[in-house]
C-alpha positions as CSV (number, residue, x, y, z in Angstrom):
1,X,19.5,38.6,-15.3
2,X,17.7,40.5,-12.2
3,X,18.6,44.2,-13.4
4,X,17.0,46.7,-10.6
5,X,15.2,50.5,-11.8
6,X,17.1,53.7,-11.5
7,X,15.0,54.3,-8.7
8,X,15.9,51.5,-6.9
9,X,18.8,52.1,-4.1
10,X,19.5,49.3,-2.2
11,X,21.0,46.3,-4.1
12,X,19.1,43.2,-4.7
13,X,19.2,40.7,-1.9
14,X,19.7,37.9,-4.9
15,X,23.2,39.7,-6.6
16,X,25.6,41.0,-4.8
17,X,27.0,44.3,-6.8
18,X,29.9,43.0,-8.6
19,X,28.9,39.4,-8.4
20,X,29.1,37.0,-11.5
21,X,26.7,34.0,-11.3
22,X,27.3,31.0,-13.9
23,X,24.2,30.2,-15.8
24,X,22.8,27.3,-17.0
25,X,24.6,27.2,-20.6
26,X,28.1,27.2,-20.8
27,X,29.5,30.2,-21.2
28,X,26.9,31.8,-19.5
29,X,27.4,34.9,-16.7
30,X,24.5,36.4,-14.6
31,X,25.7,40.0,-13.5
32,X,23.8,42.5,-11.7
33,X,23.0,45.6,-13.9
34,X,21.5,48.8,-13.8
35,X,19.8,50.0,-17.0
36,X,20.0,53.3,-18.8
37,X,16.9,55.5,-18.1
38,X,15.7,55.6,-21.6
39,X,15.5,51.6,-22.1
40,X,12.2,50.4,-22.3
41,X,11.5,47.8,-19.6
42,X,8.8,46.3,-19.1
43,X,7.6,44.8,-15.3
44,X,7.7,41.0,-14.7
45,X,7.3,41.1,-11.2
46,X,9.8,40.3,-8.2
47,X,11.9,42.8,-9.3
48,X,12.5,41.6,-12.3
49,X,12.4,43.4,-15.6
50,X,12.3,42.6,-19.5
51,X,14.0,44.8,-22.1
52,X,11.7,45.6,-24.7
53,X,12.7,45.4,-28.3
54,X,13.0,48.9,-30.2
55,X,12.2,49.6,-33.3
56,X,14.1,51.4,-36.0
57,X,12.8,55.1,-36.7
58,X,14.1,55.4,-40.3
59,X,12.4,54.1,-43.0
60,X,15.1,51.5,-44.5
61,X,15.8,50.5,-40.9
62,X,11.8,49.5,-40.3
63,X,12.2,48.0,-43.8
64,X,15.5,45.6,-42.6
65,X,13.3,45.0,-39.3
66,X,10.4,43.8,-41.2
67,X,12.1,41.6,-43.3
68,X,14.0,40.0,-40.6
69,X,11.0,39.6,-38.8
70,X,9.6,37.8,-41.6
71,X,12.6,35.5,-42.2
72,X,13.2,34.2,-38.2
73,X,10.6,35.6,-36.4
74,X,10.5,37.6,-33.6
75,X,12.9,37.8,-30.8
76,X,12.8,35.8,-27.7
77,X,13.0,36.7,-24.1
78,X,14.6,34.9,-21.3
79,X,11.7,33.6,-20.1
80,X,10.8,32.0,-23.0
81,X,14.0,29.7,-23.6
82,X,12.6,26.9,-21.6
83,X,9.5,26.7,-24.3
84,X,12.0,26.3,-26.6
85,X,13.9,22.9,-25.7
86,X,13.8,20.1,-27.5
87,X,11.9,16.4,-27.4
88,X,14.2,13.3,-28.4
89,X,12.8,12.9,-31.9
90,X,13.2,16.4,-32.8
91,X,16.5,16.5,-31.5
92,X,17.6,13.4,-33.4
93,X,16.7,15.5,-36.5
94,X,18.5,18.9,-35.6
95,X,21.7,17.2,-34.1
96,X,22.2,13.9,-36.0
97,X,20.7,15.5,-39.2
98,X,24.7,16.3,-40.5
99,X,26.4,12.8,-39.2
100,X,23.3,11.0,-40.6
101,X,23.9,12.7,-44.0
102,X,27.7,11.5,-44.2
103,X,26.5,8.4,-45.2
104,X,25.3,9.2,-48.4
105,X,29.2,9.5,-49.0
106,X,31.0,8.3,-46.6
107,X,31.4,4.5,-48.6
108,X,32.2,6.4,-51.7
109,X,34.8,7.7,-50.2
110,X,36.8,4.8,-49.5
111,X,36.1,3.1,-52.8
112,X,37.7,6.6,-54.4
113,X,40.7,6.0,-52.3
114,X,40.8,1.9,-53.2
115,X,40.4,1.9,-56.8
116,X,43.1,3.8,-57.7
117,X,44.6,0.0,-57.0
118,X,42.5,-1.9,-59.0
119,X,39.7,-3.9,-58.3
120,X,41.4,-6.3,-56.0
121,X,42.0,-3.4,-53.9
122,X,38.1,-4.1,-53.0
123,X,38.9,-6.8,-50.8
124,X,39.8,-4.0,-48.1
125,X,35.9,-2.8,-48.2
126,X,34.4,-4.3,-45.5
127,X,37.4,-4.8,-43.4
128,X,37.5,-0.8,-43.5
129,X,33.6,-0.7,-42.9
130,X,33.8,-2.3,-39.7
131,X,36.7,-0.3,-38.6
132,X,35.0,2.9,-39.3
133,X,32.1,1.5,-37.2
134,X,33.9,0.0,-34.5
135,X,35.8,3.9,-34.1
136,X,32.4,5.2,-34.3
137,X,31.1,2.9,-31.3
138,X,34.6,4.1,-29.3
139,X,33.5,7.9,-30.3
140,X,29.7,7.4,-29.3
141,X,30.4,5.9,-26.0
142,X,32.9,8.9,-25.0
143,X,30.8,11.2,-25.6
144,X,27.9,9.5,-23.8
145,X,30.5,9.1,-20.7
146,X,31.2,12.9,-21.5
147,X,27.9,14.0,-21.6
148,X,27.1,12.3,-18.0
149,X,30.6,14.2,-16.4
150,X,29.0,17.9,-17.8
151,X,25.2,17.6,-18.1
152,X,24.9,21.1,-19.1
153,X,27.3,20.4,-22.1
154,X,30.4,19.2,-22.6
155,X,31.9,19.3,-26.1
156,X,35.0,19.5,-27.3
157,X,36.1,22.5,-26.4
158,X,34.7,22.4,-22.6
159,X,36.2,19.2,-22.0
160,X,39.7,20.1,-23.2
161,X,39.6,23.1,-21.5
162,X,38.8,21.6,-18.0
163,X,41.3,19.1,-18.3
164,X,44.2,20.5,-20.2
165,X,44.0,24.4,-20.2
166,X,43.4,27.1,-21.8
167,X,45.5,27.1,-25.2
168,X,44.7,23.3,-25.8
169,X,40.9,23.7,-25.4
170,X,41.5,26.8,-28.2
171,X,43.3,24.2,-30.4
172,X,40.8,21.9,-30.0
173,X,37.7,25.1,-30.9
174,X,40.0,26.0,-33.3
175,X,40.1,22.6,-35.1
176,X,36.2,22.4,-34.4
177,X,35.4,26.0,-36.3
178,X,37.6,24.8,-38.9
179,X,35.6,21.5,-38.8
180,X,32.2,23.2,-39.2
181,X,33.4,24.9,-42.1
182,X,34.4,22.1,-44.0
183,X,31.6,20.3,-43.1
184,X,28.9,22.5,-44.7
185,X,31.1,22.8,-47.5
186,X,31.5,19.0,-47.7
187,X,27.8,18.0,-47.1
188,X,26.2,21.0,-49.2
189,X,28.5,19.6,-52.1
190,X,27.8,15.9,-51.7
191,X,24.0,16.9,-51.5
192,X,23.9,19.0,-54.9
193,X,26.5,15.7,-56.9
194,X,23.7,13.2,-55.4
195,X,20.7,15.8,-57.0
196,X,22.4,16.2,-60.3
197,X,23.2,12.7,-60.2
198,X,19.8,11.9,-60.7
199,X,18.7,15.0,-62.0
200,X,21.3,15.4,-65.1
201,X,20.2,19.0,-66.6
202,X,20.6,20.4,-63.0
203,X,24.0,20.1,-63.3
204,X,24.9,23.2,-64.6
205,X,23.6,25.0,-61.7
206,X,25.9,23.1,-58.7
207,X,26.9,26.1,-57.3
208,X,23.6,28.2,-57.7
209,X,22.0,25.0,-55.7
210,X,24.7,24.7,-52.8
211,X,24.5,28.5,-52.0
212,X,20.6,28.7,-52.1
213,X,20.9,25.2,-49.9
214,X,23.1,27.1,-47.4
215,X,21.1,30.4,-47.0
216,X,18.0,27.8,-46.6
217,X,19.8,25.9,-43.4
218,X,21.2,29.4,-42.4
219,X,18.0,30.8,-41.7
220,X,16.0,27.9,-40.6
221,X,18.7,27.5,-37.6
222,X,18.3,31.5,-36.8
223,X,14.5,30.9,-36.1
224,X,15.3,28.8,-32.8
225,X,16.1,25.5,-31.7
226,X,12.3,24.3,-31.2
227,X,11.4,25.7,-34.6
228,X,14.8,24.3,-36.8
229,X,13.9,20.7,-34.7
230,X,10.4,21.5,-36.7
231,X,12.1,22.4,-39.8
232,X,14.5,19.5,-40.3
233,X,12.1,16.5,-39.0
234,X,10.9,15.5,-42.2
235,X,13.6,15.6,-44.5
236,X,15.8,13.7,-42.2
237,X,13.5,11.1,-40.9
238,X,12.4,11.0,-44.6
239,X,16.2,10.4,-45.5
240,X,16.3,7.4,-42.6
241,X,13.4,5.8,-44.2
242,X,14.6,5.8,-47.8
243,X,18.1,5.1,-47.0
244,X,16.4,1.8,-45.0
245,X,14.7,0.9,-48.2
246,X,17.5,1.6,-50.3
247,X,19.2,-1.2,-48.2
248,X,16.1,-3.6,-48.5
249,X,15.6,-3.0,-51.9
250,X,19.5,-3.4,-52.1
251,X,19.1,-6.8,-50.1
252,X,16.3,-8.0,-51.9
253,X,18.3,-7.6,-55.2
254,X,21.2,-9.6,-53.9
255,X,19.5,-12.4,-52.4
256,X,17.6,-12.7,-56.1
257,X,13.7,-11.9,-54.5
258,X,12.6,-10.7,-57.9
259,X,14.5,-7.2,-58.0
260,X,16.9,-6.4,-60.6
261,X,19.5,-4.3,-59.9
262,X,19.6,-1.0,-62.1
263,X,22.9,-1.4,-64.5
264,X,25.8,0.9,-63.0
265,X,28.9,0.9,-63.5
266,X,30.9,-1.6,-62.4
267,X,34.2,-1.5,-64.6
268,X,37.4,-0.4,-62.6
269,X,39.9,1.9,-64.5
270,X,43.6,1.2,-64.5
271,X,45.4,1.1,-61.6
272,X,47.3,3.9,-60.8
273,X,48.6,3.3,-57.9
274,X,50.1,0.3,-55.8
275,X,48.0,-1.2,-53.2
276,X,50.2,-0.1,-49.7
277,X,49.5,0.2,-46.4
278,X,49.1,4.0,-46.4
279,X,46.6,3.9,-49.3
280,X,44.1,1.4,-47.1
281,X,44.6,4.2,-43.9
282,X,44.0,6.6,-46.4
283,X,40.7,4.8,-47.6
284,X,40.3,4.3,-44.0
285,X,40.7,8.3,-43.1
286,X,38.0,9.3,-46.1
287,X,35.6,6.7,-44.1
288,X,36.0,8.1,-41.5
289,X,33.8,11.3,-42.9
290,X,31.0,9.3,-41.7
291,X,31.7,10.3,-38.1
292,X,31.2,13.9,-38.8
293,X,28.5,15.8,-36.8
294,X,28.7,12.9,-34.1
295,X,29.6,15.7,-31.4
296,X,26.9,18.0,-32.1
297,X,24.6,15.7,-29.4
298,X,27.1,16.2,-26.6
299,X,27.7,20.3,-27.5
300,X,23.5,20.8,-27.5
301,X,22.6,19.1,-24.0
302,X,21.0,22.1,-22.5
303,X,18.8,22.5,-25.8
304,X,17.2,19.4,-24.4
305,X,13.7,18.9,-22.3
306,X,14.7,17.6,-18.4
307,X,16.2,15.5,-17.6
308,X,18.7,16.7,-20.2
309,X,21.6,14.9,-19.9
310,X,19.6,11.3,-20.1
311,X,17.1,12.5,-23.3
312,X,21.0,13.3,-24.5
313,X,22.9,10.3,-23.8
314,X,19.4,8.4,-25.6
315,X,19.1,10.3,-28.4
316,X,23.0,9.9,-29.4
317,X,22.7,5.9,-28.9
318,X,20.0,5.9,-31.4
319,X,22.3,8.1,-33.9
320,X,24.9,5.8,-33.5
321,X,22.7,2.9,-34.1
322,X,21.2,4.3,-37.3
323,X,24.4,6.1,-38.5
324,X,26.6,2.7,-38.7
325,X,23.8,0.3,-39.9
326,X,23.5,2.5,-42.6
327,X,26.7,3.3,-43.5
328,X,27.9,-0.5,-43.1
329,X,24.5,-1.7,-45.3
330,X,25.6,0.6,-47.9
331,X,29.1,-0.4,-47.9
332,X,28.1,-3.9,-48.0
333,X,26.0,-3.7,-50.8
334,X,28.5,-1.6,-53.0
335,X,31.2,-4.3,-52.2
336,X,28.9,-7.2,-53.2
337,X,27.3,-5.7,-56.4
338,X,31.0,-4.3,-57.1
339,X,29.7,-0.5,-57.7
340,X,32.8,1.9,-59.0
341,X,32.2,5.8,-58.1
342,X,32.4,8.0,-61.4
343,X,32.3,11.6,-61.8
344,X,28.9,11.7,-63.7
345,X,27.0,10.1,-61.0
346,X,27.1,8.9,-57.0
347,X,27.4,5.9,-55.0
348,X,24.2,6.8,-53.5
């Protein structure tokens, strides 16, 4: 924004009065304004000015101010969003951090779906692997092709919106805030069953853990892009790594390299249901959980360092690449060593 001083009377050269510029975010809109007298601004030179942040003058308003302050820093100006972009391997963590984490479930969810047919409904495991992972190739390479049509973003929304209207790209942000809600909900829960899996006397306290896990990730993403990329680095490249060992030590194991599987359970209940086409789309459906989160890449282009759209289009082939070797490693593994999800305690 190029806002001009109250004393200022001709119109700058760059804005026309009434002119609206697009930005370089979606969404965004340049206009030309003139600010209120009693707004501090502060000079930046070539007309331009910066608005200064005020500070409450009561004492529970300082208070409020201090303490956010304290919990995601201090506000940012304009000028300071192109500090704040991201490198690949920080943006693999912030944007692949809630597709990545679907595979900690993803397999248990189709063996919920199959074993309500018995354990000969297991035959269907890797047949359904490889058709989540084949759909999430398909879904990978759209949105790479997508993010090379609209390099300053182009998610869901955008895309619908250029191409089939208005009202179908609200459907389509419609189904996506609906999406994001579910998939907190969904992830946060899967997180705190996989801690009190292994941590039994924590589970008395699911809910206590999934709301304090929730205010963490809400204010870690309210301290910036550049600082959240900082924030979420080590937990999910330390997830990557273990989740790689888990499949070597898992490999090791089957191919009899002196590790011994730890006992699970591996005894089916009764079936309960018949096995039918509808329940293997239905395991097929829950699998497809693991492709959560895979737009996030395409939605966050301009959050990128230049070139953007390339650093983009990278960092989502890697997130594909890791995202279905894991998820097919694990669902190998649980269909070879047999492994029946239980209430008490996860796949994973």
């Amino acid at each position: 924004m190029t806002p001009i001083t109250p004393e200022e009377s001709e119109p700058s050269p760059q804005l026309a009065p009434g002119a609206t510029v697009p930005g370089t975010h979606p969404g965004d809109r340049y206009i030309r304004l003139v600010p209120a007298a009693d707004l501090p601004l502060k000079p930046a030179g070539n007309n331009v000015y910066i608005a200064e942040p005020t500070q409450p003058e009561d004492s529970i308003g300082r208070a409020w101010y201090a303490i956010k302050r304290l919990l995601i820093g201090r506000p940012l100006s304009t000028a300071e969003a192109a500090h704040e972009r991201l490198s690949k391997v920080k943006a693999l963590a912030v944007f692949s951090s809630d597709a990545l984490s679907s595979t900690a479930y993803a397999t248990e969810e189709i063996l919920r779906v199959l074993i309500l047919a018995g354990m000969a409904a297991y035959a269907f495991v890797l047949p359904i692997g490889l058709a989540v992972v084949l759909l999430l190739a398909i879904v990978v390479i759209s949105y790479r092709q997508t993010i090379r049509a609209y390099p300053r973003g182009g998610g869901t929304y955008i895309v619908t919106k250029d191409n089939l209207g208005a009202y179908p790209g609200l459907v389509a942000a419609a189904a996506l805030l609906t999406d994001y809600v579910l998939t907190v909900a969904v992830s946060t829960s899967a997180g705190v069953a996989a801690v009190t899996s292994a941590f039994e006397q924590l589970r008395p306290l699911r809910v206590e853990l999934a709301v304090a896990s929730i205010t963490l990730l809400t204010i870690a993403n309210l301290r910036g892009v550049r600082e959240s990329g900082t924030i979420f680095a080590l937990p999910t490249y330390a997830f990557i790594a273990s989740m790689y060992a888990l499949l070597a030590i898992g490999a090791a194991a089957w191919l009899g390299w002196g590790v011994t599987p730890h006992p699970v359970a591996t005894h089916a209940p009764e079936p309960t249901h018949a096995l039918t086409l509808f329940l293997v789309l239905r395991a097929f459906s829950s699998g497809s959980a693991a492709l959560t989160g895979v737009e996030a890449v395409a939605d966050g282009v301009p959050a990128f360092k230049p070139p953007e759209a390339q650093n983009a289009r990278t960092t989502l082939a890697w997130m594909g690449l890791i995202l279905g070797s894991l998820f097919f490693g694990i669902t190998v593994l649980a269909y070879h060593f047999h492994l029946v999800p239980t209430e008490e305690e996860t796949l994973v």
